[in-house]
C-alpha positions in Angstrom: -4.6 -27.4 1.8 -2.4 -27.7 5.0 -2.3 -31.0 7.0 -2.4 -31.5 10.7 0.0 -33.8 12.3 0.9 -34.1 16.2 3.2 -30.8 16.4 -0.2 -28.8 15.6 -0.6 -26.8 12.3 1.5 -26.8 9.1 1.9 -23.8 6.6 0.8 -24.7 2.8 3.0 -23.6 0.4 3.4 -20.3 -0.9 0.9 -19.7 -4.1 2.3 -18.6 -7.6 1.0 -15.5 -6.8 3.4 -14.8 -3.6 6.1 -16.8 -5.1 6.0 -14.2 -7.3 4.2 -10.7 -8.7 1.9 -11.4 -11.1 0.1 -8.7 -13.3 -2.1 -8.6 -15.5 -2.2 -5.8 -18.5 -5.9 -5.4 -19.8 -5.7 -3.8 -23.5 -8.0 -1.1 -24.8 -8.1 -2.6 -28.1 -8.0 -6.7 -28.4 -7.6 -6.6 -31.9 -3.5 -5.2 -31.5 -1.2 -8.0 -30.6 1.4 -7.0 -27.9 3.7 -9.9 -28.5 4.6 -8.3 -31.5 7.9 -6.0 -31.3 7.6 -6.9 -27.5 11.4 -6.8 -26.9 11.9 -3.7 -28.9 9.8 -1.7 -26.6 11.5 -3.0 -23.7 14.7 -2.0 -25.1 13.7 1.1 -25.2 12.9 1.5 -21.4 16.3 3.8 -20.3 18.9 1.6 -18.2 17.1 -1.7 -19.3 19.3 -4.1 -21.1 18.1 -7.7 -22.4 20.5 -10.2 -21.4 18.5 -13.3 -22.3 14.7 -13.4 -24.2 12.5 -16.3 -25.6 9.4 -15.6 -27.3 5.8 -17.0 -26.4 5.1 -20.4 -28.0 1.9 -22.1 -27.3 2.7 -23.9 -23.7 5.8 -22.3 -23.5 5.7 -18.8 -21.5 8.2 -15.8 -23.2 11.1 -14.9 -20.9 13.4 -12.0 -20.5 16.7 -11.7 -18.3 16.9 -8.0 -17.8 19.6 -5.9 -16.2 18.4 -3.0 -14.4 19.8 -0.1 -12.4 22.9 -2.6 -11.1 20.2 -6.1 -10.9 19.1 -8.5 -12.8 15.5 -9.5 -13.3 13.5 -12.3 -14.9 10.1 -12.0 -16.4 7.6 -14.3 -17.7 4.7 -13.5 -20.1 1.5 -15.1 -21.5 -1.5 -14.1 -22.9 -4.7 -15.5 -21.1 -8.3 -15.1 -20.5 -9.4 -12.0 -18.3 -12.9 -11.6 -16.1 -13.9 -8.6 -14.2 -14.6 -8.7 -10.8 -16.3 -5.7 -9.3 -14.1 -5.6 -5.6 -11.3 -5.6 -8.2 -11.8 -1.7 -8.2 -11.1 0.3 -5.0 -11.3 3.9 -4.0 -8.2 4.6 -4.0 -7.7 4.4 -7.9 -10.4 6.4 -9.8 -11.7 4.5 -12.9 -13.5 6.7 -15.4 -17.6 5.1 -15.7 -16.7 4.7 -19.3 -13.2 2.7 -18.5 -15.4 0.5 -16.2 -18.0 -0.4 -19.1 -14.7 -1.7 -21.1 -13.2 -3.6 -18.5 -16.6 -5.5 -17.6 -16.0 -6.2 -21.6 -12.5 -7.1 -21.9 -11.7 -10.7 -22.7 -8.0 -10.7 -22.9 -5.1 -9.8 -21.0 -1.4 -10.6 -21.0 0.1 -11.7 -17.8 3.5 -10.1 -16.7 5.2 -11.5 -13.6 8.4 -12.0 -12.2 10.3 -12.3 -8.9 10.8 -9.0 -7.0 14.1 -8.5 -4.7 16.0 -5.9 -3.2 14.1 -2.7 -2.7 10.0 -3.7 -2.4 8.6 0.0 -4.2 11.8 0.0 -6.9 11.2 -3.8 -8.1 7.4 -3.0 -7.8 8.0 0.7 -9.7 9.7 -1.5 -12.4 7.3 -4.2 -12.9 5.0 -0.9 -13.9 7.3 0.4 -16.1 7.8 -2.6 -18.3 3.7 -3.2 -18.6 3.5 0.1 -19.8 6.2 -0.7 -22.4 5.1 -3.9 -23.2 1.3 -3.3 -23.4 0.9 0.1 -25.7 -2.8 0.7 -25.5 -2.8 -0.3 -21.9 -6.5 -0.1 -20.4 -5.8 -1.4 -16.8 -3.4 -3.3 -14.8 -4.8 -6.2 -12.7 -2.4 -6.9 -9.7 -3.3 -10.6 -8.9 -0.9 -10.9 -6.0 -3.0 -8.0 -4.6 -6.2 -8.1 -6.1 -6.6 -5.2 -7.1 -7.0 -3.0 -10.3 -4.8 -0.1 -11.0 -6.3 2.3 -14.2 -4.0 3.1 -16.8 -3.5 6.7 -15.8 -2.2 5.8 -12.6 0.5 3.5 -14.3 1.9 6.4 -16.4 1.8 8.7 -13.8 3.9 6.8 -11.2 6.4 6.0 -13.9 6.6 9.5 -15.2 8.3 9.9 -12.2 11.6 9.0 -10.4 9.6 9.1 -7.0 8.3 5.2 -6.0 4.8 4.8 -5.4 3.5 4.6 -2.0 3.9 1.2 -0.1 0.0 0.9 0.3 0.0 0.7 -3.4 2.1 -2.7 -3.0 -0.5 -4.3 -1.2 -3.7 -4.4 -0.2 -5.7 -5.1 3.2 -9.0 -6.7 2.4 -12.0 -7.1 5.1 -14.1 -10.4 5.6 -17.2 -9.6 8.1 -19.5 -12.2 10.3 -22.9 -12.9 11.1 -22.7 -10.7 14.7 -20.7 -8.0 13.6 -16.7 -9.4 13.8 -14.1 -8.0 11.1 -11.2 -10.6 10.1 -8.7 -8.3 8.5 -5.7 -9.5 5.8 -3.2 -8.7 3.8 -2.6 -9.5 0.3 0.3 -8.8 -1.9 3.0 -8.7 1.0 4.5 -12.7 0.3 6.0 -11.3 -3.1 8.5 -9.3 -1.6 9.7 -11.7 0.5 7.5 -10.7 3.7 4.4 -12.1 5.5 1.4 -10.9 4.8 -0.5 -9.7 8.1 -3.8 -10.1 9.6 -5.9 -8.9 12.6 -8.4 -11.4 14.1 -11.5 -10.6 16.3 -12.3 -6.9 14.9 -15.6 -5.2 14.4 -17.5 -3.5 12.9 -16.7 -0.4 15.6 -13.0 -0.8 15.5 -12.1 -1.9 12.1 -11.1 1.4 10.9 -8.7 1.8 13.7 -7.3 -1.9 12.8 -7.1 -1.4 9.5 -4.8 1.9 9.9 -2.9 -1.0 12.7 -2.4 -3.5 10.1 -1.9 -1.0 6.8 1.1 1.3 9.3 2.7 -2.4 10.2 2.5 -3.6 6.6 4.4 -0.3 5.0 6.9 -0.4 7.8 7.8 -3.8 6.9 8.3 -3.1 3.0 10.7 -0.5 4.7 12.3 -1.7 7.4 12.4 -5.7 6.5 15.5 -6.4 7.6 15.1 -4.8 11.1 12.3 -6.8 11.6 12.7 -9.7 14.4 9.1 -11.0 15.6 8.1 -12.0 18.0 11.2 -10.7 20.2 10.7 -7.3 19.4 8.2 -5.4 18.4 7.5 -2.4 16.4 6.8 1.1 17.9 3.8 2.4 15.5 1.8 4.5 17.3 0.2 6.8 20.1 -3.3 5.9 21.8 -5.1 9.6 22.9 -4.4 8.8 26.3 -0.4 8.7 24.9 -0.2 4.3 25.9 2.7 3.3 22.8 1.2 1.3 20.3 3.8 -1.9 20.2 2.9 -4.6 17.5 4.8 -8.0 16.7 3.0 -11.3 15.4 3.1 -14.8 15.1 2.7 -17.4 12.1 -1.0 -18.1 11.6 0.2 -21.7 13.0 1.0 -20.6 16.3 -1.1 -17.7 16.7 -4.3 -19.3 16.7 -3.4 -21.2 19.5 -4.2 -17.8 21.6 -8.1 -17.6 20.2 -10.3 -20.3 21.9 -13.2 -19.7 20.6 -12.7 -17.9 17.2 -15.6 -17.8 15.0 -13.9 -15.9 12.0 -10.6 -16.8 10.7 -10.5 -19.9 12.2 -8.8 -23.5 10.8 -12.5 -24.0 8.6 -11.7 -20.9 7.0 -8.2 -21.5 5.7 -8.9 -24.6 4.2 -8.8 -23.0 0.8 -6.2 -19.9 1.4 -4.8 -17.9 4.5 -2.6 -21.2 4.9 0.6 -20.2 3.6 3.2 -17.4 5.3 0.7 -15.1 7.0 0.9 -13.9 10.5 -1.6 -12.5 12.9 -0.8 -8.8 14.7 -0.4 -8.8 18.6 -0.1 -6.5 21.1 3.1 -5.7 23.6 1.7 -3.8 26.2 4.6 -2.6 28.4 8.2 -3.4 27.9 8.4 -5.7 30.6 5.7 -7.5 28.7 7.6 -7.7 25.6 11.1 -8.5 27.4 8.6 -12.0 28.8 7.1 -12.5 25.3 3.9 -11.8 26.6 1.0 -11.4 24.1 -2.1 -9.0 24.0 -4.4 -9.3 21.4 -5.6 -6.0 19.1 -8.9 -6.0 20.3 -7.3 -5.1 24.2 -7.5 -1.5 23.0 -10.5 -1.3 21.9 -11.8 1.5 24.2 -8.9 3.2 23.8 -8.3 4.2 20.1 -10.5 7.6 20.7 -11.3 9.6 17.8 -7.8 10.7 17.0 -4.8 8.2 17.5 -1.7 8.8 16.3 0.1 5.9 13.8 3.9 6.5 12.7 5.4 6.4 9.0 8.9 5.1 9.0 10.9 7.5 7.7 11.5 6.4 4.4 7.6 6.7 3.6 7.8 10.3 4.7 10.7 11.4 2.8 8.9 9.5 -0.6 5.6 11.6 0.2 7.1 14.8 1.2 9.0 14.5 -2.0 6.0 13.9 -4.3 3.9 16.4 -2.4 6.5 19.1 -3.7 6.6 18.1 -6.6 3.1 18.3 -7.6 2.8 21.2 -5.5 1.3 23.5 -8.4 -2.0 21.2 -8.3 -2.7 22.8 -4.9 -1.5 26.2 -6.1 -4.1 26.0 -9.1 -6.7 24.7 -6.7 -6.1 27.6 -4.6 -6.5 30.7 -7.0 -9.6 28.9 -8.3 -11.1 29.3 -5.2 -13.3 25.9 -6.2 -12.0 23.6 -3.0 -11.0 23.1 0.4 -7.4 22.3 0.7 -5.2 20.5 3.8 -1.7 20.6 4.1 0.3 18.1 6.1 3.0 20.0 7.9 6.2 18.5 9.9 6.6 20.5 13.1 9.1 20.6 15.3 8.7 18.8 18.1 9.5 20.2 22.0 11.9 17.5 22.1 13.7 19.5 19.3 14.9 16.5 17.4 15.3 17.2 13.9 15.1 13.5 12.9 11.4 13.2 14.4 9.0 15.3 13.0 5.2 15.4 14.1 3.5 15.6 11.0 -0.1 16.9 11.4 -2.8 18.8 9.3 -3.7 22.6 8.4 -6.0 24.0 6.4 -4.7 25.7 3.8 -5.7 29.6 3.6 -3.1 31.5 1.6 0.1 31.5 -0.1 2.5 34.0 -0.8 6.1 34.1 -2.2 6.3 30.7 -1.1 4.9 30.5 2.0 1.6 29.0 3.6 -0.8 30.3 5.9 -2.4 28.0 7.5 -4.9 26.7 10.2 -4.1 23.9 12.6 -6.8 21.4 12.6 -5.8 19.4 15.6 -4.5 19.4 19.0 -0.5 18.0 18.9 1.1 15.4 20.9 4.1 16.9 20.8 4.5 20.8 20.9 2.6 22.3 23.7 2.4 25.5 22.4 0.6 25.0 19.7 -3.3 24.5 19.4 -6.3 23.6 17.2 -7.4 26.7 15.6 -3.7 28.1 15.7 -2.7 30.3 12.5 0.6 30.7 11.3 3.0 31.0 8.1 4.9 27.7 6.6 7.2 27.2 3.9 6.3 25.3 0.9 9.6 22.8 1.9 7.8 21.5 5.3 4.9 19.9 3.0 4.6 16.4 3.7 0.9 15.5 2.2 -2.2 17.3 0.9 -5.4 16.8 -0.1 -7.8 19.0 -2.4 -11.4 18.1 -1.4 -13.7 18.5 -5.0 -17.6 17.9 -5.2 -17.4 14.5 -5.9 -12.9 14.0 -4.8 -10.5 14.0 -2.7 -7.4 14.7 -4.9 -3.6 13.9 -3.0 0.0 13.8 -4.5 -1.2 10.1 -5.5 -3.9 10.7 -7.8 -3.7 13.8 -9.5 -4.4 11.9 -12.9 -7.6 12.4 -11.8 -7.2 16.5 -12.6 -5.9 15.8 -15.7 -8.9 13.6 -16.4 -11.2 16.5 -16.1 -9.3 19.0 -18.5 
């Protein structure tokens, strides 16, 4: 619990849970023991070399020094009691009913957690790999730092690959609504790689959706861009309103910015008597640049009659390159999808913009209606911001190579680059 003293607010502590990443690996079958021949499977992981290892004693938790890829990691592990939680599961991660029925079951899980540095999506793409190793019959993965569950599927599919999973799968941003219709949104999951995690205060139930894409751009910008991060002097260009105002964001500690709500009535000190006290930071607004220059604070909720039905929220450009990589790759889902003639399929295409700068793409939607030899054609589904003489409704032919996303709409899916698993689950 934080204290007050006469300079205002203090932050609690960080939590064992953003000191560090803890996961948990649910087994399919209770009865195997993963301790045993633990540090031969990890052995086995390519580039992984054991530099130091104790095993699990009763009050003692195992350890491993590893050497990976040019760093050095250390691991803890312990077996402890597990208990579902239904908001554990989210839509993003598709859980057969039947994998659901065993996890409401499952008593047991071993907990695998360590100290991620350098790179937030390697560190995080390794923590995967070695529950996969470590836990054979792997049922789920329980990220506690994030609260969420990931199914076993997803775990082998994002390490079957060299690509790093996308930096909303590093965190999560969670929703706590009021009596009168105010949203608090939050972060979880961001502490553990050395960040703040991020909130927006006085939402709604109206604007949430356009807050949570706010708060979810901001958070996957910082896993990028950490380093190039300096609030609250500067602030982060993530956006376009539909009347073309920049969306600028910085933030301040939870500390200092409540001292900008008066009369808050979500979010407030009451509610962070038990959590939200530790490094979290809530999202305001720069307005102009004049505004920004003076330090001059707007909160979210000043453009709330603004958003419109379409505004535009930025990617850095390391997110881009990650997904335009795994679109391609898994590009033959879509091909499959389209001789079978069973779904609608969109394409995310990078256009070039009228500025005619190669480095900043305007990536925007089609509807996919044909391939040939390689190439697209396609149906624009909205109006651009940036390349006038092009228009929803607009046809034309693409190359496979300007894929940056994709979706394949089933009956009851919405299959993307991120969940093809999903496919494979229905073969």
């Amino acid at each position: 619990m934080f204290k007050k003293s006469n300079t205002g607010l203090k932050e609690s502590p960080l939590g064992y849970w953003e000191e560090k990443s803890y996961m948990l690996a649910i087994p399919e079958n209770e009865e195997e023991n993963p301790l045993i021949g633990l540090f031969d499977r990890v052995e086995n992981i390519a580039g992984v070399e054991i530099l130091e290892k104790r095993e699990f004693e009763d009050g003692t938790d195992g350890y491993m020094r590893l050497s990976y890829k040019g760093e050095e990691f250390e691991v803890g592990f312990f077996p402890k009691g597990f208990y579902f939680e239904d908001y554990y599961i989210l839509p993003t991660y598709f859980f057969k009913q039947e994998d659901v029925e065993k996890l409401r079951n499952a008593k047991i899980a071993l907990t695998i957690y360590m100290k991620l540095s350098g790179d937030a999506k390697k560190a995080f793409h390794f923590q995967l790999k070695l529950i996969d190793a470590i836990m054979p019959n792997l049922l789920a993965v329980l990220d506690e730092s994030a609260e969420k569950l990931f199914p076993a599927d997803w775990v082998k599919m994002s390490i079957g690959t060299a690509i790093y999973p996308s930096a909303n799968d590093l965190y999560t941003v969670q929703a706590v609504s009021g009596k009168n219709g105010e949203v608090w949104l939050h972060t979880h999951g961001l502490c553990r790689f050395g960040l703040t995690e991020l909130e927006i205060l006085e939402s709604d139930v109206e604007n949430y959706n356009h807050h949570y894409n706010l708060i979810a751009t901001l958070a996957s910008y910082l896993l990028d861009k950490k380093n190039e991060v300096h609030f609250p002097e500067k602030g982060v260009y993530i956006g376009l309103l539909n009347n073309g105002q920049p969306v600028v964001a910085t933030c301040l500690s939870w500390t200092e910015g409540l001292k900008e709500y008066k009369k808050l009535k979500l979010g407030n000190v009451d509610d962070r008597k038990n959590g939200h006290n530790s490094r979290t930071s809530i999202i305001f607004i720069y307005q102009s640049e004049e505004e920004e220059e003076k330090q001059i604070l707007s909160k979210v909720s000043v453009y709330n009659d603004l958003w419109g039905e379409n505004p535009l929220f930025f990617l850095s450009n390391e997110e881009t390159d990650r997904m335009k990589s795994l679109a391609i790759e898994r590009f033959s889902y879509v091909e499959k999808a389209l001789q079978n003639k069973e779904s609608d399929i969109i394409v995310k295409i990078g256009l070039q913009t009228d500025e005619n700068d190669e480095d900043h793409l305007e990536h925007i939607w089609f509807k996919l209606l044909d391939s040939k030899e390689g190439k697209l054609k396609c149906k624009l589904l909205q109006e651009p911001y940036h390349v006038e003489n092009m228009h929803e409704g607009d046809e034309g032919w693409y190359r496979i190579g300007e894929v940056t996303d994709w979706i394949i709409y089933e009956e009851s899916f919405q299959i993307n680059p991120g969940n093809v698993y999903i496919l494979e689950d229905k073969k």
